[in-house]
N, C-alpha and C positions, 0 to 999 in steps of 0.2 A: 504493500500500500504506500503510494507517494504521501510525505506527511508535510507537503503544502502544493499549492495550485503552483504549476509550472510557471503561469504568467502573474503571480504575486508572490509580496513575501512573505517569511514563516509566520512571520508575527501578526500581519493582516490577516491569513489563513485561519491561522488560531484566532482571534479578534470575533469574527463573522461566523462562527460557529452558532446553530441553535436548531437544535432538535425539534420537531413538533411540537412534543409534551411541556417546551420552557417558553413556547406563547402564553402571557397573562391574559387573554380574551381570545378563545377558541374561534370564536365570532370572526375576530380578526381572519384568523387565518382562514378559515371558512371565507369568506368573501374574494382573500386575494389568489383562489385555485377558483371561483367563479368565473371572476375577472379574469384569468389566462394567464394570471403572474408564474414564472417560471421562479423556481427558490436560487439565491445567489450563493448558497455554501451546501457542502455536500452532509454534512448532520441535517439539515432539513429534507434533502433530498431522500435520502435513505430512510428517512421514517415518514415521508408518505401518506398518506391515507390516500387510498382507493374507495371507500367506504365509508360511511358515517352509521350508526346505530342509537336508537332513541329509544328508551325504554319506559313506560308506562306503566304503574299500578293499580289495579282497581280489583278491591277484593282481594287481596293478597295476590292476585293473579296477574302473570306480568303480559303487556302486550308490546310486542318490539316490533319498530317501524325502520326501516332499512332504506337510504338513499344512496347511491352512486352516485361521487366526485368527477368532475370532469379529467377526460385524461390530459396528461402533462403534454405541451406539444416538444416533438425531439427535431423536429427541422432545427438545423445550426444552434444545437443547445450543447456545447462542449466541455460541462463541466463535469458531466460522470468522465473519473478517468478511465473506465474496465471498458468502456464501449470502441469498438472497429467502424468505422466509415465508408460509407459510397456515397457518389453524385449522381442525380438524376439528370433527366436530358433536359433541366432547367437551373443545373452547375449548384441545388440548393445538397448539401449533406444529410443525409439520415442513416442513424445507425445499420449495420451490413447483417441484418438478419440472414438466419437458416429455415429453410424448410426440407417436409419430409421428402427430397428428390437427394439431398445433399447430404443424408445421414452420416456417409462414408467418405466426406470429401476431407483428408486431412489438412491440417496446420500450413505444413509446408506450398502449398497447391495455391495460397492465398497470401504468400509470404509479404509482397507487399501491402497488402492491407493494415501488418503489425509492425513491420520494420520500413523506418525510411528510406526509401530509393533512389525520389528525386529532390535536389533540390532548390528548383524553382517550383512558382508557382503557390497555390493555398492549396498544398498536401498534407492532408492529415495522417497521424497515428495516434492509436489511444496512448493518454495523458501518462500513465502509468510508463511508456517507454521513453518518452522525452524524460520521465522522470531519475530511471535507470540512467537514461544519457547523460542527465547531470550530477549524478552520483559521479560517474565515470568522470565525467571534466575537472570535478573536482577533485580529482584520484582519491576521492573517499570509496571505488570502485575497482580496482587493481584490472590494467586493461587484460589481462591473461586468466581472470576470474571466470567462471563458464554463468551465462544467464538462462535460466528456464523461464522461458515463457509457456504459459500453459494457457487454454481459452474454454471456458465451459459456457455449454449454448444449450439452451431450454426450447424444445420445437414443438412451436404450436402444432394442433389436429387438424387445422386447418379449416374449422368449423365456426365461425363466427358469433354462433349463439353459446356456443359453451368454450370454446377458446383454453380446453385442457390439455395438459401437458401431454407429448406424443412422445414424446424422448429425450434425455439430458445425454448429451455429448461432450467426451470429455479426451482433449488430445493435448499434447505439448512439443517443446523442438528445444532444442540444445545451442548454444555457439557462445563461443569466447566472446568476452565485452568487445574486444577492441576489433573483432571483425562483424558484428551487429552494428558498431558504430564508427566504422573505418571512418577515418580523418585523412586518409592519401590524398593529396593535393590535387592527383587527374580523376576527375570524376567518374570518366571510362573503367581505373582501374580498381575504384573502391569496391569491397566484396559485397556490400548490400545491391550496389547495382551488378554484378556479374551472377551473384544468387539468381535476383531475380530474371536478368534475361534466360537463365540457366531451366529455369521454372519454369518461361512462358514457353523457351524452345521443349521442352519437354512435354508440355500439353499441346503443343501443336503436333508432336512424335504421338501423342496417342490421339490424337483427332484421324491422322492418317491411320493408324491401327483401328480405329472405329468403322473408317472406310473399309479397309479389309476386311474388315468382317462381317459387314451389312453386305458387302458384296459374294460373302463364300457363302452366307445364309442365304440369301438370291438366288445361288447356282442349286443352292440343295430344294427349292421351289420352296421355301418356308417366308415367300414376299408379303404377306400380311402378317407374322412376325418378327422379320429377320432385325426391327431396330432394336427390341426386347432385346434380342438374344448379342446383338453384336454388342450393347450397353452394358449388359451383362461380362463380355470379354474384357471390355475396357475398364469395367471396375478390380476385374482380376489382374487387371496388368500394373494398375495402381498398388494393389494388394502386395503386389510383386514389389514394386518399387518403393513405397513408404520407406523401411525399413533402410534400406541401403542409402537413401538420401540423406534420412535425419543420420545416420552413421556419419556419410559423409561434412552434412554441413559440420555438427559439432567437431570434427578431424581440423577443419578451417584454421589455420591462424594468421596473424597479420603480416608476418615474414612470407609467407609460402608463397612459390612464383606461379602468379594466377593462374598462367595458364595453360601450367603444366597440371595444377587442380581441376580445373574445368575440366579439362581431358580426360580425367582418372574420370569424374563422373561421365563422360560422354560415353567413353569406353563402356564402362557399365551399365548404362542407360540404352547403346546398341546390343550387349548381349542379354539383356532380360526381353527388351524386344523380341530379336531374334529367336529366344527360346519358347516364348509366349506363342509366336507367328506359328514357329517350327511345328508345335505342339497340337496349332488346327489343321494345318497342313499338312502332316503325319497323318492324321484321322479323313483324312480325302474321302469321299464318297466315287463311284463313278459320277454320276453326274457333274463331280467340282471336274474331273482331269476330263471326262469330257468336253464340258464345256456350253454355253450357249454365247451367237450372235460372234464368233472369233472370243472370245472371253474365257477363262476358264481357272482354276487356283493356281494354276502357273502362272497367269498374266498378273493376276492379285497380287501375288506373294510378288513376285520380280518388279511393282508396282511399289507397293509399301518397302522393300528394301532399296529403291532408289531412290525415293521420297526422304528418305531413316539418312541414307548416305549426301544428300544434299544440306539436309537440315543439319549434320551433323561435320561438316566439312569446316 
């Protein structure tokens, strides 16, 4: 927990603290979540009310009347530090929910969403890693220290009247302070930017392996499932690669020559492919080495391997 707002100081921080419960006219506060007032310290935020409760006697018998608070609005409200960021196609921020499609999308697959990448520009991360980053500045942080970031996400049902929990998600990722927050003078050559391009080329290596596989499900006549089944593939190729990546990032250090790391991961980012690909490819039906239309799991596979070897050049 950062123990003051990045953009103030400790003592203002501390200063501006107040709970719910330490309003002297409840009233008050009541009116200013009417009004749309957003709270300015995070002790008021975290205790909330969602709800109000009113309770009644008559006859020793209690009658409880129940009203619903307006919700908080989150458009460009950045003082929860625990919250991730996107932009709409109107450049406003709202926290980077999950739903039930993404159950299995790890940590790493999102990395800039947590760790800063770029920077120019009004780029966000949550508060809590600018706040790491200034532990680091201050070497009250040892750059050679390893930082876990962890993210836990609570996924709606997706049902708007009852809005109950579908699943808590819980993942995290490893890296040394000082390659999370490389300070290398060439921007090209800082590890938060070479992670991240590292990331996007990777999920474009499985976009192409998605391809391949919608397309071997095609040959096998399975066209009004083949997206099920190739999404399916692609979540197994992930499955595959989690593991070897957070291995890798947390390996990172700020010495190490980039791009001879990069490499190591590419290297192993084309052999899980490849074993992956191998693996449907091994299991051929007639119909795939058949073929339809000049097409067939040899054009596929010789398809996604030159695509793997372009991307990866």
């Amino acid at each position: 927990m950062n123990l003051a707002d990045y953009d103030k100081n400790e003592l203002e921080t501390q200063l501006c603290q107040k709970p719910v419960w330490e309003y002297d006219d409840i009233n008050e506060y009541i009116q200013q979540r009417l009004s749309g007032m957003f709270p300015d310290n995070l002790a008021e935020l975290y205790t909330v009310w969602s709800r109000m409760l009113h309770i009644e006697w008559k006859n020793e018998q209690p009658t409880i009347f129940s009203a619903g608070l307006p919700k908080l609005d989150n458009k460009n409200i950045f003082l929860e530090p625990m919250t991730t960021w996107r932009k709409n196609k109107d450049n406003e921020e709202f926290p980077a929910t999950r739903n039930k499609n993404h159950l299995n999308e790890a940590i790493w697959r999102n990395f800039g969403q947590y760790i800063k990448v770029k920077k120019e520009g009004n780029y966000r991360v949550p508060g809590i890693i600018n706040w790491i980053n200034k532990l680091k500045s201050e070497k009250i942080l040892a750059k050679h220290d390893n930082v876990n970031v962890t993210t836990i996400a609570m996924i709606s049902d997706g049902n708007a009247t009852s809005q109950a929990p579908y699943a808590e998600v819980v993942d995290n990722m490893d890296a040394k302070a000082d390659v999370l927050f490389d300070n290398t003078p060439d921007i090209a050559r800082q590890w938060p930017t070479r992670i991240e391009n590292e990331v996007l080329n990777t999920q474009k290596i499985a976009t192409y392996f998605y391809w391949f596989a919608k397309e071997v499900s095609k040959l096998r006549g399975n066209d009004d499932k083949n997206s099920g089944w190739a999404s399916k593939e692609v979540a197994q190729l992930y499955d595959k690669l989690n593991l070897p990546f957070y291995s890798w990032l947390a390996s990172l250090k700020s010495n190490d020559d980039r791009d001879e790391r990069v490499q190591e991961w590419r290297d192993n980012l084309n052999k899980i492919v490849a074993i992956q690909a191998g693996n449907i490819f091994r299991d051929a039906t007639a119909n795939e080495i058949i073929g339809r239309d000049k097409d067939n799991i040899f054009t596929s596979y010789n398809k996604l391997r030159r695509n793997v070897y372009v991307s990866l050049k």
